[in-house]
Every structure is written in structure tokens, then in C-alpha cells.
N, C-alpha and C positions, 0 to 999 in steps of 0.2 A: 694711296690716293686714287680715287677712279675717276675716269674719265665724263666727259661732256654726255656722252652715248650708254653710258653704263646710270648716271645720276637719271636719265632719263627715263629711263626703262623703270624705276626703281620708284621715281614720282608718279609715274604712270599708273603703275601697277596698286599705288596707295591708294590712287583717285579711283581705281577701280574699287578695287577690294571693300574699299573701307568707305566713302561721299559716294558711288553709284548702287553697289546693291549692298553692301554692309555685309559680308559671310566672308570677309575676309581670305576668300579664294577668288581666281581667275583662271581664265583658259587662254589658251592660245594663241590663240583665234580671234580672240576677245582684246587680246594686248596687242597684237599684231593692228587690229584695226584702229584702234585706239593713236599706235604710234602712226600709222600708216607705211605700215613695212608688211615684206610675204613673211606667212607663215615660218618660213622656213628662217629666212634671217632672223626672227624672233626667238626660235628654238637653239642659234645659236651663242645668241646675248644670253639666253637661260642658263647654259649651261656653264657660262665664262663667272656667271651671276651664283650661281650654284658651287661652284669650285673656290670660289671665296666668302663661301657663307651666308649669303645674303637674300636666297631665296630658294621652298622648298620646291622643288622640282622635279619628276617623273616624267620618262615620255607619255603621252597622251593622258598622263593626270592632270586635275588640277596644279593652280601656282599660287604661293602665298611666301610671302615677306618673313623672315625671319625677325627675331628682335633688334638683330643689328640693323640688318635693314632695313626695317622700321624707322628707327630710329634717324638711319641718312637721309632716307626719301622724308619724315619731317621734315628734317633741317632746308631739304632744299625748299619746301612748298611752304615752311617760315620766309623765306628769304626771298622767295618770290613774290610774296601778296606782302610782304615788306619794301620791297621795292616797288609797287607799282601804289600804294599807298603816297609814299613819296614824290613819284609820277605824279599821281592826281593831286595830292595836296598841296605840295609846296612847289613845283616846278608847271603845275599846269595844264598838264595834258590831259585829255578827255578819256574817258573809260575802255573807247574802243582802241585807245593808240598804247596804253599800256604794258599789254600783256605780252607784244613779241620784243618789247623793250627791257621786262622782266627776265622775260626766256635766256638770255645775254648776263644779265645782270647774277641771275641768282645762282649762276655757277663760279661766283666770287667765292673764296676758301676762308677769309677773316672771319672768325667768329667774333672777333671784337670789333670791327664793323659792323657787324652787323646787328651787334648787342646797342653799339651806340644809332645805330641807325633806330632801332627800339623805341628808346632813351629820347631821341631825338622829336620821335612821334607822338611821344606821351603814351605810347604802351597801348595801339589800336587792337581793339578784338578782330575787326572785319575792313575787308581788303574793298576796294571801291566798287567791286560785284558782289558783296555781300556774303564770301567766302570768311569763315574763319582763320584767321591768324595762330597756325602754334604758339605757344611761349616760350621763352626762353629753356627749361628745363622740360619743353619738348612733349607738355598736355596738349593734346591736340583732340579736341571736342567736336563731334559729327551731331550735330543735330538735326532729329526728325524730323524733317521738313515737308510740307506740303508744297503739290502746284496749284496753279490756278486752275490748271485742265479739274483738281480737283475740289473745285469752291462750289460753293450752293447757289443756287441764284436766290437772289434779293437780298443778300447780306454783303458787306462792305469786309476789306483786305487792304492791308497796308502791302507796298510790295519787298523785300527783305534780300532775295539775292537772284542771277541768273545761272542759270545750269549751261547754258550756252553762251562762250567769253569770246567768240568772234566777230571781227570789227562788221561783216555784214549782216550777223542779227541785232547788236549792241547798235549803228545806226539806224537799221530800222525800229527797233522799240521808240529811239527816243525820239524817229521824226514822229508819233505818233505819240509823243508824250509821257513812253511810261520809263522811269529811273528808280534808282533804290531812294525808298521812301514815300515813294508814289503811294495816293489811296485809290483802289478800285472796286466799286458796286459794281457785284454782278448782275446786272438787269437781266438778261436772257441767255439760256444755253438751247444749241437744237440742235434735236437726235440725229437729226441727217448725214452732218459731217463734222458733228462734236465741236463746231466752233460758236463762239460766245460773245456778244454786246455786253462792255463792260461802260460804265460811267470812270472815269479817270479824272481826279481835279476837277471833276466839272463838265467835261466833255467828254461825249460818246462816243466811244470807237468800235470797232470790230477785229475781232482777231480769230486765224485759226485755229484749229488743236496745237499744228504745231508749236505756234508759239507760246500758248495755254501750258504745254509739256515744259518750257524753258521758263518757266518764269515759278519762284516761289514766295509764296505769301505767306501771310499770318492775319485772323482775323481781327477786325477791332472788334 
């Protein structure tokens, strides 16, 4: 059984590897920041992580998940945006209050809980950021996604998920109106500092790159 600190390191490293740049390697440096821990303490969760199989590891090489552990870090990042699904659906709570509710939750061990919690959802694809949900038997689908930062101007975007699940970008997006689902025309981008007037439902806002970078879309 691994612990709270070990599942972590292991979901982490999924989100790295495989939803931020896809090559299925990591460094570090790169995990360390991620969790927000030193270098050093991460090298040594690596090697605890390595000694039971679960991740390939080198000093100063790359780091990459084996298939078992593959396989656990699913399970948890199922059971997470299963949980927080639940969160938002049936109990209520807003997008941004979710996720450290989850954090707690999806270190639950019942597979059959969590199959009925499933069950109980009607079998959601995407988590209330717009994250894909594993399935049960543990497909777990990375889709190519675009940002906003990289839309055209004068063409319209529906918006589909954020790459950023913090309750202080997640209330800023939506005092300014934008949610999963949202439509946004990009009316203007400017080279100056990459930020961009989008039309949103109707109304015009402005946004920087930064949050241009967190947000992803799909055209209509």
C-alpha cells in the first residue's frame, strides 16, 4: 500500500509526463517544482519510488513512470476529478472550492467506491475543469489541446478546460465571465505584451497572456 506522499509524487509526475509536455519523461527539478519541495527531497521520494518499481530513475537523468505506476497514478487522478465532479454536481460547491476537497478524498483505497461513485455519475468523461476522467479499466485519453494564447483573431472558441485549478485564477476567470462552456471571439491580439480582447457571451473583456496560456479552447 503506498502512502498519501508516495501517490503524490506518482500523480504528479503523470500530469507532468503525459497533460503537460506528452514525452512521457520528467526531470527533477521539474517534479520538485511541481510538488513544491527541494530538489533534494524529491530525489529522495525517487528513489523509495524506484526501489518498488514504480518509477525509472537515474541520478541526473530523466524520470518516467513505469506501467505499474502508470497505472496507480490513474487510479488516483480517476478518483480525483471523481470526486470533485461530485463536489460540483450533486453537493454544490463551486469549481474553485473542489480541488483541495478532492486532494483528501481521492486517497480513499475502495475501488468499489469508487466504481459506484462512477455508476452513480452516469459515467462523466470531464471533471468540472474540463480535465478528462480515466475509466474504470484505466484509458486514460490526453487530448491535443489548444490555448487561447493560441487562437486567431476574428474567429470564435468555445472554452473546454483550464490548465490552471487554483481557486485564485478560477475566481478570477469567472468574475470576468469566462466558465467551461463559455463562447469567446477573439476580436484583437497585440504584439506588445501578447494579451488579447476577447467578446465572451456577449461582452468584451481583456485578458493577459497569462491567462490566454491557462485557458483551452476549441473552435466553433
Amino acid at each position: 500500500m503506498l502512502s498519501v506522499t508516495e501517490e503524490n509524487y506518482l500523480k504528479a509526475l503523470l500530469r507532468i509526463t503525459v497533460e503537460q509536455n506528452n514525452t512521457g519523461e520528467a526531470g527533477t527539478n521539474q517534479l520538485a517544482g511541481k510538488l513544491n519541495v527541494r530538489p533534494a527531497t524529491a530525489t529522495d521520494m525517487l528513489k523509495k519510488l524506484k526501489e518498488k518499481q514504480l518509477v525509472n530513475y537515474e541520478k541526473y537523468g530523466k524520470i518516467s513512470l513505469t506501467p505499474t505506476g502508470r497505472d496507480l497514478a490513474v487510479a488516483v487522478i480517476r478518483k480525483h476529478r471523481l470526486w470533485e465532479t461530485f463536489l460540483y454536481d450533486k453537493l454544490g460547491f463551486s469549481w474553485d472550492e473542489v480541488h483541495d476537497i478532492a486532494e483528501e478524498l481521492e486517497h480513499i483505497k475502495s475501488d468499489k467506491l469508487v466504481n459506484r461513485l462512477d455508476k452513480f455519475l452516469g459515467y462523466p468523461q470531464f471533471d468540472p475543469h474540463g480535465d478528462a476522467i480515466p475509466s474504470a479499466d484505466g484509458a486514460y485519453v490526453n487530448e491535443d489541446r489548444k490555448t487561447l494564447a493560441e487562437a486567431a483573431a476574428g474567429r470564435s472558441y468555445t472554452i473546454i478546460a483550464v490548465k490552471d485549478n487554483s481557486p485564485s485564477f478560477l475566481q478570477y476567470v469567472s468574475q470576468m465571465g469566462i466558465g467551461i462552456g463559455s463562447e469567446a471571439r477573439v476580436v484583437e491580439k497585440y504584439d506588445f505584451d501578447n494579451s488579447m480582447a476577447l467578446e465572451v457571451d456577449g461582452r468584451k473583456i481583456n485578458i493577459s497572456d497569462k491567462v490566454a496560456q491557462s485557458i483551452y479552447c476549441k473552435r466553433i
